[in-house]
C-alpha positions as CSV (number, residue, x, y, z in Angstrom):
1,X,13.6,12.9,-11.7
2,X,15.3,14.1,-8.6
3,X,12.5,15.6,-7.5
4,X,10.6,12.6,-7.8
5,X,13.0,10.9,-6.0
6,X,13.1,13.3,-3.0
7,X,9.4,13.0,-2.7
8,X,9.4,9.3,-2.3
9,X,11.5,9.7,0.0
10,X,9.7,12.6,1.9
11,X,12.7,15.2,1.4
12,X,10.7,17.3,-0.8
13,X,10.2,20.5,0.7
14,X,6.7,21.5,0.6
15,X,5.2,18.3,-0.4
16,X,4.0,15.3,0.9
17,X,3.1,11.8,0.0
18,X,-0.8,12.5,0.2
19,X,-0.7,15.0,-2.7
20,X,-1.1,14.6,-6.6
21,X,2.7,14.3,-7.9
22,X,0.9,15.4,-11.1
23,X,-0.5,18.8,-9.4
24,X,2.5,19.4,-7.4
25,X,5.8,18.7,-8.5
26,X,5.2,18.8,-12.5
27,X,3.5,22.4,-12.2
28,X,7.5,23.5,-10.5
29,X,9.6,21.2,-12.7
30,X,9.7,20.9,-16.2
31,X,8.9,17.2,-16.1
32,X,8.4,15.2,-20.0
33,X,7.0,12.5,-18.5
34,X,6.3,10.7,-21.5
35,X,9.8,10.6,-22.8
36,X,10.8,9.5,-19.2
37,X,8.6,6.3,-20.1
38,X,9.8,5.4,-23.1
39,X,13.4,5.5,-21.6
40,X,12.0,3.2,-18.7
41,X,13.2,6.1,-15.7
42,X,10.0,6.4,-14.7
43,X,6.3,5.1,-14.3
44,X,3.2,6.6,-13.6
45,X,0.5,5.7,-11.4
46,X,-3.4,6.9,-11.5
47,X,-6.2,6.0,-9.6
48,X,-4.2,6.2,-6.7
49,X,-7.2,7.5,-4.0
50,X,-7.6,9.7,-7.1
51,X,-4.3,11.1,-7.4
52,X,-1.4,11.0,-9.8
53,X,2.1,9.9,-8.7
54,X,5.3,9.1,-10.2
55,X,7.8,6.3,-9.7
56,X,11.4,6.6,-10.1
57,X,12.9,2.9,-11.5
58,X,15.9,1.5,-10.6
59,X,17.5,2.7,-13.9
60,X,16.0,6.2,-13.7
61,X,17.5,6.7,-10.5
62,X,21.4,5.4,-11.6
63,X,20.3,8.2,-14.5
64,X,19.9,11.2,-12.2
65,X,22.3,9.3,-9.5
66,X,19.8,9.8,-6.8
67,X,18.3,6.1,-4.5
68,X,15.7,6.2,-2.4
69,X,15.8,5.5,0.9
70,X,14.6,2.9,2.9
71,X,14.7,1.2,6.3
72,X,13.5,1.7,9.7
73,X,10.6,4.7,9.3
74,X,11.3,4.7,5.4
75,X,10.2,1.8,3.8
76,X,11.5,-1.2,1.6
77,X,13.9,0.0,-1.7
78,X,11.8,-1.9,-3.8
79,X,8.5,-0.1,-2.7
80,X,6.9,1.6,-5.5
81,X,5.2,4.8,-4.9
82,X,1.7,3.9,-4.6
83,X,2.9,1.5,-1.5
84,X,4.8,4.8,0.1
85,X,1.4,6.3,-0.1
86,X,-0.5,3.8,1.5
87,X,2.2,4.0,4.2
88,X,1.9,7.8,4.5
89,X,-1.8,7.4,4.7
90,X,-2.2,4.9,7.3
91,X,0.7,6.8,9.3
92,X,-1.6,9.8,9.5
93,X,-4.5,8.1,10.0
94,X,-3.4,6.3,13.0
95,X,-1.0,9.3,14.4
96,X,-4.4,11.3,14.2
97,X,-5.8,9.2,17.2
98,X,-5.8,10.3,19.9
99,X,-5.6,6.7,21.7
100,X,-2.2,6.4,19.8
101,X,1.0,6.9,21.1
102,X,3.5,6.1,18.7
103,X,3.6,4.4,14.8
104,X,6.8,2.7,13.7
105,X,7.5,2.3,9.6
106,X,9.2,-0.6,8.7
107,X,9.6,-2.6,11.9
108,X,11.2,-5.9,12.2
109,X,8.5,-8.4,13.5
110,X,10.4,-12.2,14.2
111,X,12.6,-11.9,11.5
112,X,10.8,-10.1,9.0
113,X,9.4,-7.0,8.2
114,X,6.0,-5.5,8.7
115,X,4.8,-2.2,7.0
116,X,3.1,-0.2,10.0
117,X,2.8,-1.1,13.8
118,X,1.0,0.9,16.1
119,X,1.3,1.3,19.5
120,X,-1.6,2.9,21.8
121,X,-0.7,5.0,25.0
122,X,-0.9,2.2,27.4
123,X,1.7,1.2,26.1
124,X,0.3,-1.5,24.3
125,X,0.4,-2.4,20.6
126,X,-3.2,-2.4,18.8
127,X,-2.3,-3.0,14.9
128,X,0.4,-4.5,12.9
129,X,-0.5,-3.4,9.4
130,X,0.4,-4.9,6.0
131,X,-0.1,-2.3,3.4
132,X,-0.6,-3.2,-0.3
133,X,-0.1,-1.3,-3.7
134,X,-0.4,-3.5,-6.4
135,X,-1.3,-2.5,-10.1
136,X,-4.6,-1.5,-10.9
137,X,-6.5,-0.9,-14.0
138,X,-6.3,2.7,-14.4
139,X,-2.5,2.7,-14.3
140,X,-0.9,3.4,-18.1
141,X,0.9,0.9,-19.8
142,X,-1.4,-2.2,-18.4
143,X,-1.8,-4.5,-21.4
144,X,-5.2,-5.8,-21.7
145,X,-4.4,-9.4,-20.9
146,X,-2.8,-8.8,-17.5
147,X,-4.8,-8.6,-14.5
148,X,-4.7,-6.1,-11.7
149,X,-3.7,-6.6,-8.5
150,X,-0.6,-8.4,-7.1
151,X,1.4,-11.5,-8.8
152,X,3.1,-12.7,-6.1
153,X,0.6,-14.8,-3.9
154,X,3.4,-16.4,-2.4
155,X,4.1,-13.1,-0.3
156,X,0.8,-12.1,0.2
157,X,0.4,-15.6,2.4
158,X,3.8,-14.5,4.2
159,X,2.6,-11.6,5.1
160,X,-0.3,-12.9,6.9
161,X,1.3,-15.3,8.2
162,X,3.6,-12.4,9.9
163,X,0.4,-10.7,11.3
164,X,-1.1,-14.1,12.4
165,X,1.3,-14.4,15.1
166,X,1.7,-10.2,15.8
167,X,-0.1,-8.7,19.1
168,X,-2.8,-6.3,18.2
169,X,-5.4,-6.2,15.1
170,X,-4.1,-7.4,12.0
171,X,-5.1,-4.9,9.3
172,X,-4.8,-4.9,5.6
173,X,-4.5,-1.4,3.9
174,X,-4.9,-1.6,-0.1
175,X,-5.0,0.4,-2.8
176,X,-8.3,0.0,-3.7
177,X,-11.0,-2.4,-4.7
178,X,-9.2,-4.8,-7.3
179,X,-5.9,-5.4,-5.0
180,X,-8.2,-6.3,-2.2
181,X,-9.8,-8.9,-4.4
182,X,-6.1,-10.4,-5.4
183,X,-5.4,-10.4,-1.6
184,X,-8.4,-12.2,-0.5
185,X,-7.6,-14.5,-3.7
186,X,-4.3,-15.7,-2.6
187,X,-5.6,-16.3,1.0
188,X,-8.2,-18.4,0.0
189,X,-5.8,-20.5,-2.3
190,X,-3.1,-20.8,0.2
191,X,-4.1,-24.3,2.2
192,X,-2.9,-23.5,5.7
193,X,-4.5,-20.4,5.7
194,X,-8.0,-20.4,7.5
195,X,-9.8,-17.8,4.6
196,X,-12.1,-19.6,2.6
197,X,-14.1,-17.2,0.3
198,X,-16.2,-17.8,-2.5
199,X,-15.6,-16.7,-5.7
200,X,-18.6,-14.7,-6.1
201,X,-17.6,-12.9,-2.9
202,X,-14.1,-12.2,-4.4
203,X,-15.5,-11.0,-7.4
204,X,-17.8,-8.9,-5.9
205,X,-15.1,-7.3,-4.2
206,X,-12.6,-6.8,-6.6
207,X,-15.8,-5.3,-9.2
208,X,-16.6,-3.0,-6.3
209,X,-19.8,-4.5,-6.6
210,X,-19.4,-5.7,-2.4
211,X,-18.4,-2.5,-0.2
212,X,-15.3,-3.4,1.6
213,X,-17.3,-2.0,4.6
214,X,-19.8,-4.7,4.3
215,X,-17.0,-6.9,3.4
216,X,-15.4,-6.1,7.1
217,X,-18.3,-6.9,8.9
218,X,-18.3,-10.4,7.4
219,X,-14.6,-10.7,8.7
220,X,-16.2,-10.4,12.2
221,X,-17.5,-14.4,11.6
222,X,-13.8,-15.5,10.4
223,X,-11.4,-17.1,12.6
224,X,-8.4,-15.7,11.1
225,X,-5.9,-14.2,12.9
226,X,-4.3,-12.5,10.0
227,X,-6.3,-10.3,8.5
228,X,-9.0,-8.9,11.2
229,X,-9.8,-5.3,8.9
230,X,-9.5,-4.3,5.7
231,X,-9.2,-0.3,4.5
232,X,-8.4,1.1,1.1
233,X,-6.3,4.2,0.9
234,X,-9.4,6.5,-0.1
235,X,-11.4,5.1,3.4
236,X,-7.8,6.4,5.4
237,X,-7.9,10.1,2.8
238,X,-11.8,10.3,4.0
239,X,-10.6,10.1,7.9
240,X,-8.3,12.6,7.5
């Protein structure tokens, strides 16, 4: 579990956040995952841009007396690992660029705090990013009668909100097709919020049925300040 541990938090030596947990760090630790479940010290995560990955829970990590870390350039303590990836992922991405000069983790933005901001070599910020783990359906341990995606609409409407009134593009990263649906969901529901999608549309998208490339060219027509892009972890691993 300590290994786990270090890896969310990047202190793994050898391995980072893009790669398989499953590949990686169970082929050089002698990791029963399963029995780690049943205890409740750990959950594990598939379908992750097709990649395994451990998280270490609150009680796992009192059990092996190890926390992860967050903050400025980290990350929030309650992230689960899926999130962390999306964050590593976008970090890349966007540090790849050669128009980019900087890209800050876990920034304060007027009050409250934003996942990614990027800043071009001007210097002149171009994206505040909100990135988005959720549950999906490949993920063990999902009973039948709960849904994928993300509970807490409530949030999701802060957050855009937050990168409403933020300089630059306003992009949401997700972990894949089904979370983006729940996102676009809670936007539509929430009354101030200037999203109004159909529920075909949102079904298509969460079915992967509607590309969210052809979803973002639609976003072209919206006046909504708060969510100008869309990208899914596996568009950001294909860019790499």
């Amino acid at each position: 579990m300590k290994a786990v541990v270090k890896a969310m938090n990047g202190d793994l030596e050898g391995y980072n956040l893009t790669e398989s947990m499953s590949s990686t760090i169970k082929t050089l630790y002698d990791i029963d995952d399963d029995k780690l479940q049943e205890l409740g010290y750990l959950k594990l995560h598939t379908g992750v841009a097709r990649r395994r990955y451990y998280t270490v829970t609150a009680d796992g990590q009192r059990a092996c007396r190890m926390t992860k870390k967050h903050g400025f350039n980290v990350g929030d303590a309650g992230d689960n690992t899926p999130h962390r990836v999306g964050v590593e992922l976008t970090r890349q991405y966007y540090e790849s660029r050669d128009d980019v000069r900087r890209v800050e983790v876990s920034p304060r933005e007027g009050g409250s705090r934003t996942d990614l901001v990027v800043v071009d070599t001007d210097p002149k910020r171009i994206a505040t990013i909100e990135v988005e783990g959720g549950r999906v359906s490949a993920d063990p341990g999902v009973p039948d009668d709960v849904s994928s995606g993300i509970n807490d609409y409530s949030s999701l409407r802060h957050d855009y909100r937050v990168l409403a009134d933020a300089d630059g593009e306003s992009v949401w990263v997700v972990r894949n097709h089904e979370v983006a649906g729940t996102v676009l969901r809670a936007l539509t529901a929430g009354e101030t919020i200037p999203v109004n999608l159909d529920r075909e549309t949102i079904r298509g998208i969460e079915s992967g049925r509607v590309k969210i490339g052809e979803f973002n060219d639609e976003l072209d027509a919206f006046d909504a300040p708060g969510i100008d892009r869309v990208l899914t972890f596996q568009q950001l691993r294909n860019r790499l």
